[in-house]
Structure formats: structure tokens, C-alpha cells
N, C-alpha and C positions, 0 to 999 in steps of 0.2 A: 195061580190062575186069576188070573183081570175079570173082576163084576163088571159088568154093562149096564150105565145108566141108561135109562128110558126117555122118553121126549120131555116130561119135568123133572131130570134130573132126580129121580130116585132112583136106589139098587133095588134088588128083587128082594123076596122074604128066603135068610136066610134057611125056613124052613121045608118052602113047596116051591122055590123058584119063582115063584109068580110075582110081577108086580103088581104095585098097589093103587090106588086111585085117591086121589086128594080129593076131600069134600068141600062142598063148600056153602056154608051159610048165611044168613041174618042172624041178628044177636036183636036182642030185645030193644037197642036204638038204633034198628035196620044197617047195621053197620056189618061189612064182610068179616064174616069167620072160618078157619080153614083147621082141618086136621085130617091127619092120615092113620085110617083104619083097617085093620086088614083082616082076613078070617080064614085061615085055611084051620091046622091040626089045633092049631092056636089061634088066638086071638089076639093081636097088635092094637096100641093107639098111640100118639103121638100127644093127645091132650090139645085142646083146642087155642089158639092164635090169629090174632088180627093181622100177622103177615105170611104169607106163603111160605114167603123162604124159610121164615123160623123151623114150621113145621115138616119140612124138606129137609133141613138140615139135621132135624130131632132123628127124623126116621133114617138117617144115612149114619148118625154115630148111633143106634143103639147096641145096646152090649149084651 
């Protein structure tokens, strides 16, 4: 069965289907930070990143 990426290219949470929403920050020298949290039965993070994609591509290999 084919996962369905979403409009940023994420898959859903292996565990509730749901996708996820990418955060997005300032760092301590207002510089953009991103990561991808997620909260249903479980709780998901991706760990935070100054590129999008990094943290896009974290949460599409985990295991």
C-alpha cells in the first residue's frame, strides 16, 4: 500500500495516520529553526534544524 505525502512532503504518523506539522522557529540569533513534532498515542520529534528539508527528510526515514 502507497503512503501519501502531504503538501510538505511528509508521510503520516505510522501510528494515528495523521500528519504532522513542521514548526517553525527563531534560535537565539533570530535565525529560522524547524522541527517536526508530532503527538498522538505517542509522541514524535525530529530534533531541531536550520533547514526544512533536513527535518522533512528525518521524519520520512524514521524507523
Amino acid at each position: 500500500m502507497a503512503r501519501e505525502l502531504n503538501e510538505d512532503s511528509l508521510l503520516p504518523c505510522p501510528f494515528c495516520g495523521e500528519y504532522p506539522t513542521p514548526k517553525e522557529e527563531l534560535d537565539d540569533n533570530d535565525s529560522r529553526i524547524y522541527a517536526i513534532e508530532h503527538e498522538c498515542n505517542i509522541y514524535m520529534t525530529t530534533g531541531w534544524d536550520h533547514d526544512k528539508r533536513t527535518v522533512i527528510d528525518a521524519w520520512n526515514r524514521r524507523t
